[in-house]
MIDO-393312 format. One line per 8 residues: number of its first residue (from 1); for each residue x, y, z of C-alpha. Coordinates in Angstrom, 2 decimals, always signed. Example, Ala and Ser with C-alpha at 12.3 -4.5 7.8 and 13.67 -1.06 7.14 Angstrom:
1) +12.30,-4.50,+7.80 ~ +13.67,-1.06,+7.14
end
This chain:
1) +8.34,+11.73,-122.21 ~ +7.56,+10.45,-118.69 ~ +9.58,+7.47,-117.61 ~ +6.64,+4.29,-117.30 ~ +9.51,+1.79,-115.39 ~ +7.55,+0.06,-112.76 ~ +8.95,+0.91,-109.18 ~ +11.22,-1.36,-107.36
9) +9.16,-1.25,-104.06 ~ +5.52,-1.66,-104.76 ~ +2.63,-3.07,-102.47 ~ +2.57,-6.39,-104.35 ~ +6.30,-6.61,-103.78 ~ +6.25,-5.52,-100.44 ~ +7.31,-8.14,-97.44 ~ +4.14,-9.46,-96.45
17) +5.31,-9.16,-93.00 ~ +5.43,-5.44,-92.55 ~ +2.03,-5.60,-94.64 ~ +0.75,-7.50,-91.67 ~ +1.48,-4.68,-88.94 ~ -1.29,-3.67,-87.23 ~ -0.77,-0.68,-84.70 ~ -4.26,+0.31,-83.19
25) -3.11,+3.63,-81.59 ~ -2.15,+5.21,-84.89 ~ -4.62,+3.64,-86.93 ~ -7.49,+4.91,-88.46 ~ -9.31,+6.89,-85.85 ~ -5.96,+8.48,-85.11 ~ -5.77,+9.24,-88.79 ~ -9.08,+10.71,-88.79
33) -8.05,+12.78,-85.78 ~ -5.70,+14.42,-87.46 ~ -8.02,+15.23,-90.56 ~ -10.32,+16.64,-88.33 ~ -7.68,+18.78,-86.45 ~ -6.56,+20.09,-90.27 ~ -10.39,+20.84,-90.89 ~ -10.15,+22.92,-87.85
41) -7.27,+25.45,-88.08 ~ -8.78,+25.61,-92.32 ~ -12.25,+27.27,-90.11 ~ -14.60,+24.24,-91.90 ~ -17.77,+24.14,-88.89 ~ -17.95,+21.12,-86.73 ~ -20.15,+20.48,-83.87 ~ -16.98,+21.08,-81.66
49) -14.12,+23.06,-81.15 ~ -10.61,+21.05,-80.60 ~ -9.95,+17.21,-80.81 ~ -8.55,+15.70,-77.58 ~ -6.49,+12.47,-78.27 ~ -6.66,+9.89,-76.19 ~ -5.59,+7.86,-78.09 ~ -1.84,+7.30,-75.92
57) -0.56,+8.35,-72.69 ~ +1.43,+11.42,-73.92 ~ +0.72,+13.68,-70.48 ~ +2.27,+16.91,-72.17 ~ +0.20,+16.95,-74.84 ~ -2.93,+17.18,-72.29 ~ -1.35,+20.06,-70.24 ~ +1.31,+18.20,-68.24
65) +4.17,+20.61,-66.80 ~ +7.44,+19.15,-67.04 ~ +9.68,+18.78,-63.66 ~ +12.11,+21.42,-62.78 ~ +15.19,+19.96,-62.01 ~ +14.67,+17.46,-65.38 ~ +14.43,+20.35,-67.67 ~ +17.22,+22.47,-65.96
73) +19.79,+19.54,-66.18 ~ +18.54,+18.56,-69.65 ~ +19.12,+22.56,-70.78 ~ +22.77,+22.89,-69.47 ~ +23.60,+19.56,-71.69 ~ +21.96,+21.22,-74.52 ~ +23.66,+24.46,-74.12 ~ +26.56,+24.24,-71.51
81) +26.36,+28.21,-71.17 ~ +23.64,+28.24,-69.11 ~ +26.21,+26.79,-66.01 ~ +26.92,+30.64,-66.07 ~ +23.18,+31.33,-65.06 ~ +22.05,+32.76,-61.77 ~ +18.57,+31.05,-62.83 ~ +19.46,+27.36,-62.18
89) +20.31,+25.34,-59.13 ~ +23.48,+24.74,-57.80 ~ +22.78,+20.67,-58.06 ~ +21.20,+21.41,-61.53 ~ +24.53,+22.42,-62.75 ~ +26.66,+19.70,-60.53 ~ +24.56,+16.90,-62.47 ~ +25.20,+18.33,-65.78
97) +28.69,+18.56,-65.00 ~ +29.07,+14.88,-64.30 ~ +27.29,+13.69,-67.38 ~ +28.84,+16.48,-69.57 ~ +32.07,+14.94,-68.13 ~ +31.35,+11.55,-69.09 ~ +30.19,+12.50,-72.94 ~ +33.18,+12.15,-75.22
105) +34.17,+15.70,-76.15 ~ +31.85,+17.35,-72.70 ~ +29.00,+17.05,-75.42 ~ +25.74,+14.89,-75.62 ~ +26.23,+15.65,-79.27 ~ +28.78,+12.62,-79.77 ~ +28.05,+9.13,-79.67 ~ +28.12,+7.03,-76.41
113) +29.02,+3.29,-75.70 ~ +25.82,+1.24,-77.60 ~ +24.60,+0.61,-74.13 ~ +24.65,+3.94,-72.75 ~ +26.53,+6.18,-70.82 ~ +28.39,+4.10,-67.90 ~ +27.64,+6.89,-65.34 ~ +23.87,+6.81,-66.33
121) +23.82,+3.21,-66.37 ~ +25.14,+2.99,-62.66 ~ +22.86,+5.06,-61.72 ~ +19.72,+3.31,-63.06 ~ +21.40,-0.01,-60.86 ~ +21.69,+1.96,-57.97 ~ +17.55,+2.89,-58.68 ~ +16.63,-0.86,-59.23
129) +18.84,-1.73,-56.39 ~ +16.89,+0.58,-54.03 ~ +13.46,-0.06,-55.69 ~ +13.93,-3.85,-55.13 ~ +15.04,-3.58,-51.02 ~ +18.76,-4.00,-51.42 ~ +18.61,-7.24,-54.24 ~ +21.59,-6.43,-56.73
137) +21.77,-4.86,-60.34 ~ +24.78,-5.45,-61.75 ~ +25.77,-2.11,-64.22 ~ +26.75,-4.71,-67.13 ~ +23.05,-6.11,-67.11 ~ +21.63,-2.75,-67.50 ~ +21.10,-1.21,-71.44 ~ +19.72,+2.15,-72.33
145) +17.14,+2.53,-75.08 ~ +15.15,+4.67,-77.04 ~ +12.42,+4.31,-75.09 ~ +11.15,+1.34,-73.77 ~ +10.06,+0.32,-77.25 ~ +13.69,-0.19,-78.33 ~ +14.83,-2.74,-75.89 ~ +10.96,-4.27,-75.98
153) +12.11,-4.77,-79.75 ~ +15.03,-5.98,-79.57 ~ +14.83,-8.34,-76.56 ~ +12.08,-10.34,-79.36 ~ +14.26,-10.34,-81.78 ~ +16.91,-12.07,-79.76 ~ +14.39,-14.52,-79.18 ~ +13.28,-15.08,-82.87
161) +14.10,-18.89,-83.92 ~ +15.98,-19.16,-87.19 ~ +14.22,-18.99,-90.73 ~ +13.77,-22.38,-91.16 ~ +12.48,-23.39,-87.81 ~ +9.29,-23.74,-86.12 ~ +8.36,-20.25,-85.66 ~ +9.11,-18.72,-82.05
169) +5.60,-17.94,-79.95 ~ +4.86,-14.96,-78.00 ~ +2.58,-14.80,-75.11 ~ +0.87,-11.64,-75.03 ~ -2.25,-10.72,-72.90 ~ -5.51,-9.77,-74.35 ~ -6.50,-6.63,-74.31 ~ -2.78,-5.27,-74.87
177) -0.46,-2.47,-75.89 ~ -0.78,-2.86,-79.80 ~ +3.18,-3.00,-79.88 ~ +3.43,-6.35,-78.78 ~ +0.99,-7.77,-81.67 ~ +2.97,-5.19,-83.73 ~ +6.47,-6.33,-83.88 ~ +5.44,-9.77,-83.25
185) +3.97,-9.21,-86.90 ~ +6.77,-7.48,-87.96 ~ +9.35,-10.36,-87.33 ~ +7.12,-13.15,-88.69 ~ +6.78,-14.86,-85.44 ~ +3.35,-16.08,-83.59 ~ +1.16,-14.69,-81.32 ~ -0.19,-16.19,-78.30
193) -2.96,-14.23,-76.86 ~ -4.08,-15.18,-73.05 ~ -7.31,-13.67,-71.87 ~ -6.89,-11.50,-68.53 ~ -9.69,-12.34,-66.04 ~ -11.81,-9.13,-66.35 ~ -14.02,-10.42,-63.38 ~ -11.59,-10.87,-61.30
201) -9.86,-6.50,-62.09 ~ -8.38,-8.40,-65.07 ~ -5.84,-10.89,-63.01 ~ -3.80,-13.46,-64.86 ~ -5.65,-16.64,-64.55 ~ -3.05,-19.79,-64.62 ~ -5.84,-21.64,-65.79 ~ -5.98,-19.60,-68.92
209) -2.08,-19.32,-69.45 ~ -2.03,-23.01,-69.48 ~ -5.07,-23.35,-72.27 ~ -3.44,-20.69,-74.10 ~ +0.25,-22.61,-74.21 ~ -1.03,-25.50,-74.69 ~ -3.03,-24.63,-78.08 ~ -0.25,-22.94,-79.34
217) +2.22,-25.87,-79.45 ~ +0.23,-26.75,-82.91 ~ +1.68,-24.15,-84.63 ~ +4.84,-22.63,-82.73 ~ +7.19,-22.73,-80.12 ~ +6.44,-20.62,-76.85 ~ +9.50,-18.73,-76.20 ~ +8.68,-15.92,-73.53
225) +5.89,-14.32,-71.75 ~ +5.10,-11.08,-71.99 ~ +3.19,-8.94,-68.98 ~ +2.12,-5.61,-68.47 ~ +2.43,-4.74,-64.89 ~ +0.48,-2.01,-63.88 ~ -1.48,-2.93,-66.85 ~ -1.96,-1.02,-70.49
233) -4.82,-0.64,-71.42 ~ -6.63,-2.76,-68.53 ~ -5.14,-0.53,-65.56 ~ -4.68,-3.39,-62.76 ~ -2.12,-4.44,-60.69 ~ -1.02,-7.55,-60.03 ~ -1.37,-8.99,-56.06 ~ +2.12,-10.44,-54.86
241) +0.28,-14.30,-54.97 ~ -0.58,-13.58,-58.55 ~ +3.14,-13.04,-59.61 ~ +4.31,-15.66,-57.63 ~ +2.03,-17.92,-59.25 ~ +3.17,-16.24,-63.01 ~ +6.74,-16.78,-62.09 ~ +6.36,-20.62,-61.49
249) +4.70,-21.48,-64.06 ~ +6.96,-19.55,-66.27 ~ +9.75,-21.30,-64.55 ~ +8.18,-24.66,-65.46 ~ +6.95,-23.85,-68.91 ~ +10.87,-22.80,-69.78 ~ +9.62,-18.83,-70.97 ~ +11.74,-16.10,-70.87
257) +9.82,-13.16,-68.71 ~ +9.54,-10.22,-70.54 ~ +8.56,-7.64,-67.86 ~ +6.89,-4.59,-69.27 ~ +7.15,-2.56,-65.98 ~ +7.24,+1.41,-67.40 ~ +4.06,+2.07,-64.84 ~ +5.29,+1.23,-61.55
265) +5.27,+4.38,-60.30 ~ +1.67,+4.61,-61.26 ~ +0.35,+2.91,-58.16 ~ -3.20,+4.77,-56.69 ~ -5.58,+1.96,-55.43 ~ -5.86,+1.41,-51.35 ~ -3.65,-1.70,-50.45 ~ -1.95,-1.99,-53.81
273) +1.69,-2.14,-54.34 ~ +3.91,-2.48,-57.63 ~ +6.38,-5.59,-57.25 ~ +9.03,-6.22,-59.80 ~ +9.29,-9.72,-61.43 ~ +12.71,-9.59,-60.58 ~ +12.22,-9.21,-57.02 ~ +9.76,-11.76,-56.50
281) +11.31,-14.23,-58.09 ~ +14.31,-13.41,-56.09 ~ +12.17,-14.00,-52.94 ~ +10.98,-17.33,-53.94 ~ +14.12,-18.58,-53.87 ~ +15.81,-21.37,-55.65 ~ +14.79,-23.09,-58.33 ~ +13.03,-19.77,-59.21
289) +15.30,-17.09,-58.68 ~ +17.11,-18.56,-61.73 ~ +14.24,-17.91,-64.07 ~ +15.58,-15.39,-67.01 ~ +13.56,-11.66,-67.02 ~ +14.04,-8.88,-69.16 ~ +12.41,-5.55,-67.03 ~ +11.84,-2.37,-69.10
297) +11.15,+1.63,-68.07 ~ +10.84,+4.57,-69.74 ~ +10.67,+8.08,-68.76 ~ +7.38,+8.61,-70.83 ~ +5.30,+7.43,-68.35 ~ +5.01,+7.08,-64.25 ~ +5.11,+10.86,-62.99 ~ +7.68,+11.30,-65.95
305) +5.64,+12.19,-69.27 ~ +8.30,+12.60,-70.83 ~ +7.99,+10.73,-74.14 ~ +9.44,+13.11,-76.79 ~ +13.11,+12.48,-75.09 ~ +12.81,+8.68,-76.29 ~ +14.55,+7.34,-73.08 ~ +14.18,+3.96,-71.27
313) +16.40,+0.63,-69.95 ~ +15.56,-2.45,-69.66 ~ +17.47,-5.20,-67.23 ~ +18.26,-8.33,-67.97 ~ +18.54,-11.06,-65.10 ~ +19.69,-14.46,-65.22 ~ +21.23,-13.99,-69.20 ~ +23.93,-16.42,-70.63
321) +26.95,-14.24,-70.38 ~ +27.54,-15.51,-73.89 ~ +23.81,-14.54,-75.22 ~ +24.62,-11.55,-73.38 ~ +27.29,-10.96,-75.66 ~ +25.26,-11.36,-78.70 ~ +23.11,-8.96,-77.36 ~ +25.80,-6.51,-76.92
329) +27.04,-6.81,-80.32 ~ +23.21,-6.73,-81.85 ~ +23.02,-3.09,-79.88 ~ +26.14,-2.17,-80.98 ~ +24.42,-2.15,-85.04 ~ +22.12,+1.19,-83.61 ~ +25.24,+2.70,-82.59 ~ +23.42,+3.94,-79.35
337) +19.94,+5.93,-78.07 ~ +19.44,+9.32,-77.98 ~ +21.95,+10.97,-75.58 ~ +19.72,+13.64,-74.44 ~ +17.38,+10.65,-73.75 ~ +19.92,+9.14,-71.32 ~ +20.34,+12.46,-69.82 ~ +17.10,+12.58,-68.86
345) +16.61,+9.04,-67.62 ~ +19.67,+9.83,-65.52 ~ +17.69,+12.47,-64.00 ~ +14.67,+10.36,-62.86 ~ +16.60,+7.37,-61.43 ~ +18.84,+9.86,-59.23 ~ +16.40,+12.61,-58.40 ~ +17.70,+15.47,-56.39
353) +18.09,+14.57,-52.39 ~ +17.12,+15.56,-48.90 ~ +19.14,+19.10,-48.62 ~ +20.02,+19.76,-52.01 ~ +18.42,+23.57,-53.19 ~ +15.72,+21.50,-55.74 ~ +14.45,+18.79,-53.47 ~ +11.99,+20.37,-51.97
361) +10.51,+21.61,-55.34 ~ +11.04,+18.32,-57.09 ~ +8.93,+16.71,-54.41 ~ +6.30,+18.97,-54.26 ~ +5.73,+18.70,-58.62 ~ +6.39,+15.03,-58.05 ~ +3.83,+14.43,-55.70 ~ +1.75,+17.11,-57.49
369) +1.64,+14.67,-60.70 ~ +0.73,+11.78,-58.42 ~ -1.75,+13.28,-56.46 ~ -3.52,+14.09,-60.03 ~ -3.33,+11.13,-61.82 ~ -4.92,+9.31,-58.54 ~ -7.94,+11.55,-58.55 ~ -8.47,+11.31,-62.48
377) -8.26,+7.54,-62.22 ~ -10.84,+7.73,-59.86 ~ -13.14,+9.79,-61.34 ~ -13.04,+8.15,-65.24 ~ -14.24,+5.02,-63.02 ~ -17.15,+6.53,-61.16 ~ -18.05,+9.01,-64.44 ~ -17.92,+5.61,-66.78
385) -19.91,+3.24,-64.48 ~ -22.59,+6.25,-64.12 ~ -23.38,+5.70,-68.09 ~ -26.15,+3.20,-68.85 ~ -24.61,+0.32,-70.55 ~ -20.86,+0.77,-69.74 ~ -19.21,-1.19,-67.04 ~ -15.73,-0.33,-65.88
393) -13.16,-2.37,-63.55 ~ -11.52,+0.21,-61.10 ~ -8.32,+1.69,-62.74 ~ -5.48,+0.50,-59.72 ~ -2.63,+1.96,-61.40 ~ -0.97,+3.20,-64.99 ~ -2.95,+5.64,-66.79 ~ -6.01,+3.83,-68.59
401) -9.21,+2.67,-68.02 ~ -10.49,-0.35,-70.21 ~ -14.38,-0.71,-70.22 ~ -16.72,-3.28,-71.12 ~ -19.47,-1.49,-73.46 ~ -23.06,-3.03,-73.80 ~ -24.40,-2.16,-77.46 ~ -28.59,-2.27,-77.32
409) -30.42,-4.71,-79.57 ~ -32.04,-1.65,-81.69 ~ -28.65,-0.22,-82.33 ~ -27.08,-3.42,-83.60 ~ -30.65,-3.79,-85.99 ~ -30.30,-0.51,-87.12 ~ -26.55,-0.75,-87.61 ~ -27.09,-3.82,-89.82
417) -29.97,-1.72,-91.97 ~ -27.31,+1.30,-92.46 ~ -24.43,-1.06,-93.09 ~ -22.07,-0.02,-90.71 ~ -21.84,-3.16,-88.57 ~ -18.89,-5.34,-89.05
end
């Protein structure tokens, strides 16, 4: 006889919270995607062949080659062997040495410290260090993540006020990377969507910050700004004066900075440049300098692509050393990221140099990446803007264009008569 006890877990019983979770990029279409892809291989007839997804910036999946020297260093931590091989450089094998040396048992198969490996986390201060024209990164400030999702996660959490308190407010810009609206959902807290200026290659209008803030003080309290610089999906970057501005009024408004920064190398319009939030509120001196910023990177994107190794760091600047603490201890509960992940980060942020035998390989793939992604962000602008009724804003850096679609009268009437308009 078939046991009829009702489940535990059911939908009704579900927290409404996780019921709320929208995440665009593996929604439906992606869903549908994967139907069609199953229809495929089974030999059912479509009017095409394959199904490209587009739906995320996974650059291996659409024929990306890995780098060299990442995949070399990465295989001797996997299998320490291969430091016998005649087939790998000699700086290959030196780098796997050191962060073989620094795993507990010379094995990336035990557990590191909950923020990362100390060697790996040096290095990525050194990067940050360089990147930002000599301005300090203090090791301690610096955590390692799986990806830059995990830190992106955990940095709102910290930021979540208590249960029975006004509920803590996000500013996130609109159009933006579903994870944001996401976990925001996820955690029960509000979201506060600011408009970029598409008019003006979708800037941050201060203007609009302001009108967005303000409404939201009905329902929450704004406790950090988030901002996507180069931009996902939108694909600007932000001028200098447009940061400074940002930073200011942050500064005044009391926000925490969340920096989502995983596309600065991503950089391919004329007379643009990627600036950190850290750095240019360095710059600007006191009272701004003092403003608190969490950065975050990940090796999935830039030149990198590599998003199945689940790597990234974010910094944090300005943090109570006390809060810091508490931050410490809530990393600490997921024991630590994937050490294969850190590896690989490790890789990126101290690339081989001038002299050693993979340098001049490294640079040539590097700039071979580059060099790509430039000319396809220039040609998905001039290909969309050629299409009658599609309008599309340059794409200055990252890897997406965002455009504006005009639907025609007839097709919205006859939508409405077939009943697929919403």
């Amino acid at each position: 006889m078939c046991d009829q006890r009702k489940k535990c877990l059911t939908i009704e019983s579900l927290n409404s919270s996780v019921k709320n979770v929208q995440y665009a990029v593996r929604g439906q279409i992606f869903i549908r995607a994967a139907e069609l892809e199953k229809d495929i291989k089974r030999g059912e007839k479509h009017p095409f062949e394959r199904v490209i997804r587009a739906n995320l910036g996974d650059c291996h999946a659409t024929g990306q080659k890995p780098i060299t020297f990442w995949r070399q260093v990465m295989a001797i931590c996997v299998y320490p062997k291969l430091l016998e091989s005649n087939e790998f450089e000699k700086d290959s094998k030196e780098r796997a040495m050191d962060l073989l040396s620094a795993c507990r048992g010379k094995s990336i198969g035990s557990y590191t410290d909950s923020v990362g490996l100390e060697i790996v986390r040096i290095h990525v201060a050194e990067y940050i260090k360089k990147r930002d024209g000599g301005i300090s990164c203090d090791p301690d400030n610096v955590f390692l993540t799986s990806g830059a999702t995990g830190g992106i996660k955990i940095m709102l959490k910290m930021l979540l006020n208590g249960p029975n308190e006004t509920p803590a407010g996000f500013m996130i810009p609109i159009p933006q990377y579903p994870l944001y609206s996401a976990t925001i959902s996820e955690y029960n807290a509000e979201k506060i969507g600011y408009y970029l200026d598409e008019d003006n290659n979708w800037s941050l209008s201060i203007e609009e910050l302001e009108r967005s803030y303000q409404e939201s003080l009905k329902r929450c309290q704004p406790k950090a700004i988030c901002i996507i610089n180069p931009g996902n999906p939108t694909g600007q970057v932000l001028s200098l004066e447009n940061m400074q501005q940002i930073v200011k009024w942050a500064y005044d408004k009391r926000l925490f900075i969340l920096a989502d920064e995983v596309y600065q190398d991503n950089v391919y319009a004329e007379g643009m440049k990627f600036h950190s939030f850290k750095k240019v509120a360095a710059e600007l001196g006191y009272p701004y300098s003092q403003i608190e910023i969490a950065s975050f990177y990940s090796t999935s994107k830039g030149f990198m692509g590599e998003c199945g190794a689940r790597a990234g760091y974010f910094e944090v600047v300005n943090m109570d050393e006390d809060v810091k603490a508490e931050l410490k201890k809530l990393s600490s509960a997921q024991l630590c990221s994937s050490v294969l992940g850190q590896v690989c980060m490790d890789t990126i942020v101290n690339p081989p140099k001038p002299g050693e035998p993979s340098y001049e390989l490294f640079m040539k793939e590097k700039q071979g990446v580059l060099s790509s992604l430039k000319e396809k962000a220039q040609l998905v602008t001039e290909l969309l803007n050629k299409i009658d009724g599609i309008k599309c804003n340059p794409v200055q850096g990252a890897m997406y264009a965002f455009p504006q679609i005009t639907i025609p009268p007839k097709a919205i009437q006859h939508a409405k008569v077939t009943k697929i308009y919403h």
